[in-house]
N, C-alpha and C positions, 0 to 999 in steps of 0.2 A: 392612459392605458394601464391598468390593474398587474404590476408583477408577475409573473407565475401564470398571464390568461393567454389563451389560443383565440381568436378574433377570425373570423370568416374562412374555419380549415373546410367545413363541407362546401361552400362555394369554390373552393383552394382545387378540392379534391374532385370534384362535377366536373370543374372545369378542363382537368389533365383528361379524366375517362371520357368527354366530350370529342378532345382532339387527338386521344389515339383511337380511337372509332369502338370503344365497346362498354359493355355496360360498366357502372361502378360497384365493388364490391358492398354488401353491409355487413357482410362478418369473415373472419381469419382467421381460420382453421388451424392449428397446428396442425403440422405432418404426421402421421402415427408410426415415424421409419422403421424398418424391418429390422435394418441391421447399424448396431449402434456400439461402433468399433473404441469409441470416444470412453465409455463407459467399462471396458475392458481392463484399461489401463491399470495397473496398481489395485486392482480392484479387491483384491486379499491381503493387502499389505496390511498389517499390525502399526501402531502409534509410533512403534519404537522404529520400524521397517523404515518407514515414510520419514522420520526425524531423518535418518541415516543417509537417503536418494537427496532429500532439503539438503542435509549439510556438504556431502560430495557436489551436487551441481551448484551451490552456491559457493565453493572453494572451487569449482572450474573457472569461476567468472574473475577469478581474486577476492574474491569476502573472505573476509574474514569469518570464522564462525565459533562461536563461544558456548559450551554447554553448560548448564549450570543447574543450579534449584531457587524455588524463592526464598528460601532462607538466607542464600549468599547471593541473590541478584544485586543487592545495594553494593555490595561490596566490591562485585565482579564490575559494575557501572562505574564505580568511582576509579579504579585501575582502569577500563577503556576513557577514561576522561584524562587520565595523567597522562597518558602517553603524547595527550595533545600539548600540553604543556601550558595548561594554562589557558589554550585559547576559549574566546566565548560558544558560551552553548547556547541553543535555543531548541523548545523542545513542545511538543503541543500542549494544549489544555484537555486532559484526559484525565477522566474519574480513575480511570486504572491506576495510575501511578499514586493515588492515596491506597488502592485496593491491594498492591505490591508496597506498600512502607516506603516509596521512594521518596515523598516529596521532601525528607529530608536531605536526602542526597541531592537532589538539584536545588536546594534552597544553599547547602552548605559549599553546592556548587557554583553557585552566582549565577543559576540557568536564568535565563527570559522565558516564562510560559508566555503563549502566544495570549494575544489580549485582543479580543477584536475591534473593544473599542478604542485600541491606537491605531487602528486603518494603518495608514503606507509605514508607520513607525516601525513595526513589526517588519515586515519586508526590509528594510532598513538593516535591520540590526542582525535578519538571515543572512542576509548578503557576505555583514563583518565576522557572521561564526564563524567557528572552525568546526564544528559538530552540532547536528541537529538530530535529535532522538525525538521516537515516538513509537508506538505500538502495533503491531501487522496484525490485521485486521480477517485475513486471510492469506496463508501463506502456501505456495505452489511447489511442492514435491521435482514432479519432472523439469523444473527449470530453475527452482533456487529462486523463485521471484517470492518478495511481500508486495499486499496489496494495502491501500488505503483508500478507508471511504470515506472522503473530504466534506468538511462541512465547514463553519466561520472557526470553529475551533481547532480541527485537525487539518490544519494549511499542510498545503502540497508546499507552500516555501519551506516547507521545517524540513523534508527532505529535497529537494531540490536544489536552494541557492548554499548551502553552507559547503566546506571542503569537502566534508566526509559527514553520511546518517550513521546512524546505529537504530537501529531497530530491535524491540524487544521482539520476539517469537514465541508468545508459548504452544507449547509442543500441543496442544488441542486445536488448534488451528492452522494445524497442517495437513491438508488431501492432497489429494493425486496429482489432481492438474486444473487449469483454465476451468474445465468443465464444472469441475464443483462449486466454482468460484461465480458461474455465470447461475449455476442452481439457488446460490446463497440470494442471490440479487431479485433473482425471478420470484422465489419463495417471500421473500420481504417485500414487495408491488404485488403479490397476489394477497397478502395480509394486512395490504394498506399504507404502510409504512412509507414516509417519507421518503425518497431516493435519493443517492447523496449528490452532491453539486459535481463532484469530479468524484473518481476512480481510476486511482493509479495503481498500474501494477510494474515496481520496480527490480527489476532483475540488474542489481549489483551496483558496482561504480559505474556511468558515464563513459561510453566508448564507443567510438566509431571508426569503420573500416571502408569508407566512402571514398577514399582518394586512394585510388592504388592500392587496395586492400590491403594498406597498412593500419593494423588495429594503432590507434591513437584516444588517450583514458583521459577525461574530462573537456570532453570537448560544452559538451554542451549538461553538464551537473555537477555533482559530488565525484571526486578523485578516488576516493575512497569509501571502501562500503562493511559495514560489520553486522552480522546478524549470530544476536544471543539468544538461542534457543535456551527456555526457561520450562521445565518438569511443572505441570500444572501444582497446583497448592492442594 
C-alpha cells in the first residue's frame, strides 16, 4: 500500500449511508452563517495592539516574554541560553534562523539542529535538552499560544521533550485568535499546498489541573516556556 493513499473510502462511505438509511452525499457545502461572532474578535487591533494581548496572556500562563528587534535577537538568544547554564539545546532545521543571522549563535552554542536522517537519535538528545528553540509559525493573541507546522524538519520533539522551548515570535505573525489560524491552513489546501504532518498549538509551559484542581507544571512537557517576540526586519 502507497504512503499517503486512501484504498476503498467510496465503498467505506456507500457503506455507512447504506446503514443509516439515506442517501450519500456527493458534494459539502459550506455554511454561508449569518452571524459570525469568531471574526469579531480583535478585529481592529493594530500589530502593536495584538503584540501587547500575545504578551499579557502569555505572562498569564508564566512565559516568559522578551521583546526585542532583529538586530539584537542573536544577542537576546544567547542571554536566554545562559540562564540555562549550559545545558544542551536543540533546535529545529529552519531556513529562518540563516534569515535572522542566528546560525551563528546556535553553532557557538553547541545547538543540535534536528537532522532527520538521525531518526530516534534526535529524539534522544530532545529528551537530554535543557532548551529546545524554534520559530511560531502562527501566533494566537487571545491565548498567548504559538503554533507549529510540523514536518521531518520542525519536530514537535524540539518543543515538547526538552525542559523548557523558547520560541522566536515575530511580531507579523500575530492575529487574533484560533480563527485566523484555522484561515491560514484552509487557504494553504485550497492553493495546493502540502498540509503539515502535525500542528501544534502551544500555549506556554505543560500544566495540569486534573487531580483536585491543583494546577501542577510539567506534567506532561516543557517546565518552562519563553516567547521572544521579534519587530519584523
Amino acid at each position: 500500500m502507497a504512503e499517503g493513499m486512501i484504498y476503498n473510502k467510496s465503498d467505506f462511505l456507500a457503506n455507512i449511508s447504506t446503514r443509516l438509511g439515506r442517501e450519500q452525499s456527493k458534494q459539502v457545502t459550506r455554511p454561508d452563517w449569518k452571524h459570525r461572532p469568531q471574526l469579531e474578535i480583535l478585529k481592529e487591533a493594530s500589530p502593536e495592539e495584538l503584540a501587547a494581548v500575545f504578551t499579557k496572556n502569555s505572562m498569564e500562563k508564566t512565559t516568559t516574554v522578551i521583546q526585542t528587534n532583529s538586530a539584537r535577537l542573536g544577542e537576546v538568544l544567547l542571554d536566554t541560553f545562559a540562564k540555562y547554564e549550559g545545558g544542551r539545546i536543540v533546535a529545529t532545521k529552519d531556513e529562518r534562523f540563516s534569515g535572522y543571522g542566528l546560525d551563528v549563535v546556535l553553532a557557538d552554542s553547541g545547538a543540535h539542529v534536528w537532522n532527520s536522517e538521525l531518526g530516534e537519535e534526535n529524539i534522544e538528545i530532545a529528551k537530554q535538552a535543557a532548551i529546545g528553540v524554534f520559530f511560531s509559525d502562527v501566533s494566537l493573541a487571545e491565548s498567548g499560544t504559538v503554533v507549529q507546522f510540523n514536518d521531518k524538519d520542525i519536530a514537535r520533539s524540539v518543543s515538547l521533550l526538552p525542559l523548557a522551548y523558547v520560541a522566536i515570535v515575530p511580531k507579523s505573525t500575530i492575529v487574533p485568535r484560533m480563527t485566523q489560524a484555522s484561515q491560514t491552513i484552509h487557504k494553504s489546501i485550497g492553493e495546493g499546498k502540502e498540509l503539515s504532518t502535525c500542528i501544534n498549538f502551544i500555549s506556554g509551559p505543560s500544566n495540569s489541573a486534573d487531580i483536585e484542581m491543583n494546577i501542577v507544571i510539567g506534567v506532561h512537557g516543557p517546565i518552562e516556556a519563553v516567547h521572544i517576540v521579534v519587530a519584523d526586519r
